[in-house]
N, C-alpha and C positions, 0 to 999 in steps of 0.2 A: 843346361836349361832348368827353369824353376819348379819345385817342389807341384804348385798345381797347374800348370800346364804338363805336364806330365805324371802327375796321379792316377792315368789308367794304363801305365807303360804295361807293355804287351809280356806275356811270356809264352814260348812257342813250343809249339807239341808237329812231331812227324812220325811217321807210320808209312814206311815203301815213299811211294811216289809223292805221297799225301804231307801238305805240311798244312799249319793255321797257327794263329795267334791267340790266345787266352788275352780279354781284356777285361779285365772284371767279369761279370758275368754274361760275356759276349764272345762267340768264337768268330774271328775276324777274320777276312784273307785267308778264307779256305781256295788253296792253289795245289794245282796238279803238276808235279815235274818245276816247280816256283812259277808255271801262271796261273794268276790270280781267277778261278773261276765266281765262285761269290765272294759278294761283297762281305757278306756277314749271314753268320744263320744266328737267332738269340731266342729264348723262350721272355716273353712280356705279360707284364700283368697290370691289367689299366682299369682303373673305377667309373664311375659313371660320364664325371667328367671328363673324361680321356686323359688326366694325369696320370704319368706312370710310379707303380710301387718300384720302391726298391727291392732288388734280388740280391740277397747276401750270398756269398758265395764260402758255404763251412767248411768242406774239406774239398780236398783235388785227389784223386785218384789218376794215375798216369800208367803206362803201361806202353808196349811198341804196337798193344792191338786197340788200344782205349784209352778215353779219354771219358774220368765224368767227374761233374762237380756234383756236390749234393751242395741244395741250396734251399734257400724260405724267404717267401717273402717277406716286406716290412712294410709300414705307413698306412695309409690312406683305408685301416680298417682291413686289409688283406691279412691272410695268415695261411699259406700255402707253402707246401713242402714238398721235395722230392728232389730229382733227378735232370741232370742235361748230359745226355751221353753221346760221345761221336765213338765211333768204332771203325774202323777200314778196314777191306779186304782186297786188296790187288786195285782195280781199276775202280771199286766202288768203296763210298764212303757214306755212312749214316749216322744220321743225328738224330736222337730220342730225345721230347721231351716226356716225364711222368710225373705229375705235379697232385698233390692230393689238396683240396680246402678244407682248412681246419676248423673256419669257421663258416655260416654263411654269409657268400657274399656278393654286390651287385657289380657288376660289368659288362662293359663293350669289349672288353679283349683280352680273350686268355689265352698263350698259347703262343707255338711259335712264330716266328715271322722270318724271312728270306729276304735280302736285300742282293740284287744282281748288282754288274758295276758297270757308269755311265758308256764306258769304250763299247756296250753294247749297242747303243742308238744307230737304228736303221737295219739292223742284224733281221734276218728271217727268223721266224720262233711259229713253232709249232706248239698247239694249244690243243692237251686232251680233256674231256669233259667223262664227267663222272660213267655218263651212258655207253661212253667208251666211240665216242667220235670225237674227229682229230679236226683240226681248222687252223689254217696256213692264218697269218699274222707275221707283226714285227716289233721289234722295241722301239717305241716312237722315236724318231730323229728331234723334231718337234715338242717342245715341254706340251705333254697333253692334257687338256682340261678336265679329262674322268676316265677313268680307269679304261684301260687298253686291252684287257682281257678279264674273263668272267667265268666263274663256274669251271674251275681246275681241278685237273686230279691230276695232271703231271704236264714239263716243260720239256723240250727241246731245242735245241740251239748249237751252231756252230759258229767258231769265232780263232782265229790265231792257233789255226791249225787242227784242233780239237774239238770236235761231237762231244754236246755234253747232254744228257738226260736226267730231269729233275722230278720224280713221282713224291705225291703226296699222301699222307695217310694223315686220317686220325677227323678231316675235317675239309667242306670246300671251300676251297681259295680261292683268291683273285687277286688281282694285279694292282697298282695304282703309280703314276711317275711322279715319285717322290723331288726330282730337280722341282718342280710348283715350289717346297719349300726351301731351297737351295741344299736341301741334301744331295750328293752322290751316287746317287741308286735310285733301280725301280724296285719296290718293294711288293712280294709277293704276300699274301695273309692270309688268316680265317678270322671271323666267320663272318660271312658277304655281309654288306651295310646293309643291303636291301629286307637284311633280316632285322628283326625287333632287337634294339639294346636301348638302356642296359637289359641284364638277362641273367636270373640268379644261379647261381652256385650255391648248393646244398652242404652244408658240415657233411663231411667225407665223401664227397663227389671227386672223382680224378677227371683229369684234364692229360689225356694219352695223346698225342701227335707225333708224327717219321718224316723226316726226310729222309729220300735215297738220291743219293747222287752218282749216274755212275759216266764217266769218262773212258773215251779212246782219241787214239790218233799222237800224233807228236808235235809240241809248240813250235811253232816257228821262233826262228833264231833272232834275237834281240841284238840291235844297235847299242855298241858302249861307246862313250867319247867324254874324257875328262875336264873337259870345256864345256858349258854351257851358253847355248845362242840364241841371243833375243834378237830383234831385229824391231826398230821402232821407224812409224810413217809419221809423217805432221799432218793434222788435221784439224777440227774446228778449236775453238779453247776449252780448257778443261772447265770442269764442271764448278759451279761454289761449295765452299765448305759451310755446313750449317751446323748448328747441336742444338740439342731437344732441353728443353726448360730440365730442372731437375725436381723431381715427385721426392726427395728424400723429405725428412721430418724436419724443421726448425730445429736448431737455429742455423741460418745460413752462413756460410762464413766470408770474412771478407774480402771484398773484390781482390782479384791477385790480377796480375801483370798478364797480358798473353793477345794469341790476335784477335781481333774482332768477328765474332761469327756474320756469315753475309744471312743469317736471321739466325732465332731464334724458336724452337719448333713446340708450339703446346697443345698440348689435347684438354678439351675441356669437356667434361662428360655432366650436361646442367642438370641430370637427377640428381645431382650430389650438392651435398651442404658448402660445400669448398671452392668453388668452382671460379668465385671472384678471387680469394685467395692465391689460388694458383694462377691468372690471369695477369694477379699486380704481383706476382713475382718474376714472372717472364718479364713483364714489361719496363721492369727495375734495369734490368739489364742495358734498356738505352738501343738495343737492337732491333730490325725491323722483326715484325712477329708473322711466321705462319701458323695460322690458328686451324685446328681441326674440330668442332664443334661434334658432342655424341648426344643426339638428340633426346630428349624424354617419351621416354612411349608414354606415360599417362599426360600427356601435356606437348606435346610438338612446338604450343605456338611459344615455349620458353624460351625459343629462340631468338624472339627479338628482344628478350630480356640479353641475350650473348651479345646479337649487334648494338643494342646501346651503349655496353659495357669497349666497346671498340672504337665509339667517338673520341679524336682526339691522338689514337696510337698509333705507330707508324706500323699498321699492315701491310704486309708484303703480299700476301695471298691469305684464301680464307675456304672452307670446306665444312659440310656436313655428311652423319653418318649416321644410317637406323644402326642401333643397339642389337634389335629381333625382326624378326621375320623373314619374310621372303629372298628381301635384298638385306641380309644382318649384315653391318659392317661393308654397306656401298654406299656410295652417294649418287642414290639414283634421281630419276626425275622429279619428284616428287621432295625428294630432302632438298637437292639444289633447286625448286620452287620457291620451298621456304625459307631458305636462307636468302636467295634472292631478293624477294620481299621485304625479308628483318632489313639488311643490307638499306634497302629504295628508305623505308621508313623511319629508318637512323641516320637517315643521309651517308651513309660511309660507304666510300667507294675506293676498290680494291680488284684486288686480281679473283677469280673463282674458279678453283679448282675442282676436280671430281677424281674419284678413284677408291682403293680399297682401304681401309683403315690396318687392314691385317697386311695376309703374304701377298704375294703374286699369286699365288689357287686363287683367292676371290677376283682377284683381277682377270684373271686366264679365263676363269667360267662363267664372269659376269658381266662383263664390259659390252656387253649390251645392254643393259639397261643406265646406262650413262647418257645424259642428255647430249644434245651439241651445243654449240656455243661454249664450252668450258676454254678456261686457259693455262689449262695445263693438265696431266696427270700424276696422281699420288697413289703410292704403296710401301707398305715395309716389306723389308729384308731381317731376317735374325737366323745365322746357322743352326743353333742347338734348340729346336721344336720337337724332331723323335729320340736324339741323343741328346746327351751332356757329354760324351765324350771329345776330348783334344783331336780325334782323328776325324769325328764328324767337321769341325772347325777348321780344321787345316784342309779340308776337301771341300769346301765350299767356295772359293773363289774361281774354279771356272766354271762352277755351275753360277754362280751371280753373272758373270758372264751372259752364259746365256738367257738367265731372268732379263737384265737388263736389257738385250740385242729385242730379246721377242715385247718386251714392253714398251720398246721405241716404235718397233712396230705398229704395235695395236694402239699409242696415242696418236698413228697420221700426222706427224709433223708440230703437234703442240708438245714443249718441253717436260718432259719427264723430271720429277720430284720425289729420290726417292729415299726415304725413311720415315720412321724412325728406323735406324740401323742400328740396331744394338745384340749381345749374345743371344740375351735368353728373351722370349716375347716380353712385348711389353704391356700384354693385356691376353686373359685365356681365350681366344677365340673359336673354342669347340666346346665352351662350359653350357653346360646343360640346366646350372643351377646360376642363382642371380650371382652377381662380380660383388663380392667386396666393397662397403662403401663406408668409408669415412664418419665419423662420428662427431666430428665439431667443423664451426665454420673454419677456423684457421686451421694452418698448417702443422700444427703441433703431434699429429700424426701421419702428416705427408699424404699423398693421394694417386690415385691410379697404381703406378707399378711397384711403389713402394709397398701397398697393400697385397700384392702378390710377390710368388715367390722367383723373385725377376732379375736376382743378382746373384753374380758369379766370382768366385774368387777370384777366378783369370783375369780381373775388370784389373786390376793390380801388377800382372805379370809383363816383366820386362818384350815377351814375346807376341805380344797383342797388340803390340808397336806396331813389328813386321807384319803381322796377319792386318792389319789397318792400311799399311801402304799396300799389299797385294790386293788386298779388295778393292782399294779406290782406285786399281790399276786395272781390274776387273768389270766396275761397273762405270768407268770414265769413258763410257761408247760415246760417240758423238750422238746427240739428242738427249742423254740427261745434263739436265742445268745445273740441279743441286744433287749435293751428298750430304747427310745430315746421320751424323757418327754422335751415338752414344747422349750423355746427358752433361749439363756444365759442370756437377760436381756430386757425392752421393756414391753410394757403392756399384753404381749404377754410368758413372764418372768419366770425366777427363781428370777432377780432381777428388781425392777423398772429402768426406764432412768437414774435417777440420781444414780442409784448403790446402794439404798438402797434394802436389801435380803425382797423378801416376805417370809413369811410362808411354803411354798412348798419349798423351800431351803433346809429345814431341812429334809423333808420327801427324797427328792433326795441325800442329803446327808448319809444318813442312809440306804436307798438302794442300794449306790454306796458301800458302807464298806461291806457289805455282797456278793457284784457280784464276779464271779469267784470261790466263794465258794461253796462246794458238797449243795446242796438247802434241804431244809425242808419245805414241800408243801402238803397242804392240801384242800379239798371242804368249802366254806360256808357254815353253816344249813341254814341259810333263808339270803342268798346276803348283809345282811348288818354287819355282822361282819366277818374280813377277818384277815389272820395268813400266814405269811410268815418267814421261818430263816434260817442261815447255822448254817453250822458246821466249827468247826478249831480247830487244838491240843485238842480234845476233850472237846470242849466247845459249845454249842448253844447258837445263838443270836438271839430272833424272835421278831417281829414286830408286834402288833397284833390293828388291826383299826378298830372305829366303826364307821359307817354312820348314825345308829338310831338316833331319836330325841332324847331319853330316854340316861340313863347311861346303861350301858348292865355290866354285870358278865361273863365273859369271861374264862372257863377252858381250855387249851391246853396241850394236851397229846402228850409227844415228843417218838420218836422211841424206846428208852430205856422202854416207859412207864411210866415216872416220868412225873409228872401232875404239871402246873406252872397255878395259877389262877390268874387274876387282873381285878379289876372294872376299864371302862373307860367313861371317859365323852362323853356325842354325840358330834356328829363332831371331835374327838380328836383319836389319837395315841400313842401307849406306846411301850417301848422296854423293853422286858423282857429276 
């Protein structure tokens, strides 16, 4: 596998029963007797705008009773130093963080944070509060719209044989289900939202927090079988392949060979100097355009400056979104008012979408203020929002899974539209300070997420192929229409600046030949090997991708019952 898709390879530390993973400055798959109890324990250090500092990690200290990194922060004006220590004792294990601020500094979040793992949903959990009273609870089955528990000083839960208890020290926690943004975990934290942030840090203020974790009881016995079995139904047809204009800098390169997207997907945000710019570059493309309009707070009615700019282009659908307030980044009643209107007064008539600009979170906790009448629903997807790490990435396809299932849901039978799907966001939507804006009319510095920091080297690795068919295998529920993967070219890409095709090329290519076709859809057994196909004049074409490190053995059993088997490489895809 390649150099950055595997850049935070794990190295593993045990202690008696106790094992976990060192990933950079993250202890992963902390597991008791090898089951996985959390997900992750990490000490995080986040600025105002909820961008995370880097934790460099200086030395490692290792031992059969310890584990500690000494580490400091970097960037974003942090400069915090100290300690993450795990230590075990027989049935309990603890993780210290000791962090001192060197300088002063302002933040939402310092400290450590606990990630449980998804296999919990529906599990009973018992919830202590500081006062020292207990209250029966569960890990939502359900992706939930706001935090599931409140006001912690310690966890309990049993699961796959084993009592596990989780006390907090140092600060109160709370809960939140992190699948909203297709992470794999509910994440436990300090210090409650409901408290003022940012919140300063003092030059020489420490930052003390504990986990105790302590465990009984014995795992139940795990299933092994060196075959892997998917099982695929037929069902409505697969969904379209779409891609999002590309926000990189001029110069574009030139048109290259490939299939035609069934639209072309642009965000046009009209406080900005650029905003025609970017308009006549999607619409170069010759493809129908879904346009997402980001309204002006000092100026709303700029919007029928956007609808006349649309006479004449082949819109497929069309949408607005407040920037701030209330409803930031929905298209509630009032934005599809106005766009409605520009729309009558431009004469241009088109489909009208509504939904969330950002994750599924705004979707999940705001879709009520969504008008009716719409004709369709819109939201992105991006795995790497609380991580950058390859394991947050590789664990997000059955959580889109279930993003995708619960937002078929909630649009009641109008088609589901959903991306931009790309790694990293493709806009900050928890920035506290104004976005980034463009400084000439034209594109000679590019616009929206190129002005952020929105691309990832993995946009290049041969293994984002396979993580591209698993996801389109993931969120191809019947009731989404469109999937709309990545950018047309840019670091951000199907293609690099210079027009050279990444690796994911192919995987978009090959999902695009199957869209429109009746679908062949089936579950994961364990998230990392994924099966996607159609049908046509009685033939099956399926996709089938593995994310394991390992080569996996893959059997697929198509509707007829005829069984197609093939070994794949990790990181890799095959069409069968």
């Amino acid at each position: 596998m390649t150099d950055a898709w595997h850049a935070d390879d794990a190295r593993e530390w045990r202690s008696g029963r106790w094992s976990l993973e060192m990933r950079g400055d993250e202890l992963a798959d902390l597991a008791y007797d090898g089951r996985v109890v959390l997900r992750s324990v990490r000490a995080v250090v986040r600025d105002r705008n909820w961008d995370t500092a880097g934790l460099v990690v200086d030395r490692v200290d290792a031992s059969s009773l310890a584990l500690t990194l000494h580490v400091h922060s970097t960037g974003l004006g942090s400069d915090l130093r100290g300690v993450v220590r795990a230590e075990a004792r027989g049935g309990r294990l603890r993780v210290i963080a000791d962090l001192e601020s060197q300088t002063a500094f302002e933040t939402n979040r310092t400290g450590l944070v606990v990630l449980h793992p998804p296999v919990l949903a529906g599990a009973p959990l018992l919830v202590t509060h500081p006062d020292g009273a207990a209250a029966a609870s569960t890990f939502p089955a359900r992706i939930s719209a706001h935090q599931p528990a409140f006001d912690i000083s310690a966890l309990a839960w049993s699961h796959d044989g084993l009592d596990v208890a989780v006390r907090f020290g140092g600060d109160v926690f709370e809960m939140e289900d992190q699948r909203n943004w297709t992470d794999a975990s509910y994440k436990t934290y300090s210090r409650p939202l409901a408290l003022p942030f940012p919140y300063p840090l003092a030059a020489g203020e420490r930052v003390v927090q504990s986990i105790d974790i302590e465990v009984s009881g014995e795992p139940t016995a795990a299933d092994a079988d060196a075959v892997t079995r998917i099982r695929l139904a037929e069902g409505p047809a697969l969904p379209e392949i779409a891609v999002s204009a590309s926000t990189a800098p001029d110069p574009a390169p030139s048109p290259a060979p490939g299939p035609a997207p069934a639209a072309v997907l642009v965000e046009l945000d009209l406080a900005t100097r650029n905003w025609r710019a970017a308009l006549a570059r999607a619409a170069a493309s010759g493809a129908p355009l879904d346009v997402r309009f980001v309204l002006a707070d000092d100026d709303p009615t700029r919007i029928h400056e956007g609808a006349l700019a649309l006479q004449g282009l082949p819109v497929s659908r069309v949408t607005a979104f407040w920037p701030t307030g209330p409803a930031r980044h929905v298209s509630d009643i009032d934005a599809i008012a106005l766009l409605r209107e520009a729309l009558a007064d431009a004469g241009v008539q088109t489909r009208v979408v509504g939904g969330a600009r950002s994750h599924f979170t705004e979707l999940n906790r705001e879709h009520h203020r969504l008008p009716r009448g719409l004709d369709g629903i819109v939201f992105s997807s991006t795995p790497l929002f609380h991580s950058l790490s390859t394991a947050q990435l590789v664990e997000s396809p059955p959580i889109q899974r279930l993003v995708a299932t619960q937002g078929v849901e909630l649009a009641g039978g109008l088609p589901v539209h959903l991306g931009p799907i790309s790694l990293r966001p493709h806009f900050n939507d928890v920035a506290t300070t104004a976005p980034p804006m463009p400084a000439h009319d034209d594109l000679r510095d590019g616009y929206g997420s190129a002005l952020t920091p929105a691309a990832d080297p993995r946009q290049a690795s041969p293994e984002l192929a396979a993580w591209t068919i698993a996801s389109a295998a993931a969120l191809a529920v019947p009731g989404v229409a469109t999937l709309t993967y990545f950018e047309q070219w840019g670091p951000r890409g199907l293609r690099a600046a210079a027009g050279t095709a990444f690796p994911v090329l192919d995987a978009v290519t090959a999902l695009s030949a199957l869209a429109g076709r009746p679908g062949l859809r089936g579950d994961s057994p364990d998230g990392l090997v994924w099966a996607l196909g159609a049908r046509a004049d009685g033939r099956d074409t399926v996709l089938v991708a593995n994310l394991d490190r390992a080569p996996r053995t893959i059997e697929v059993e198509l509707p007829d019952g005829a069984t197609r088997t093939v070994e794949i490489a990790p990181g890799a895809f095959a069409r069968i």
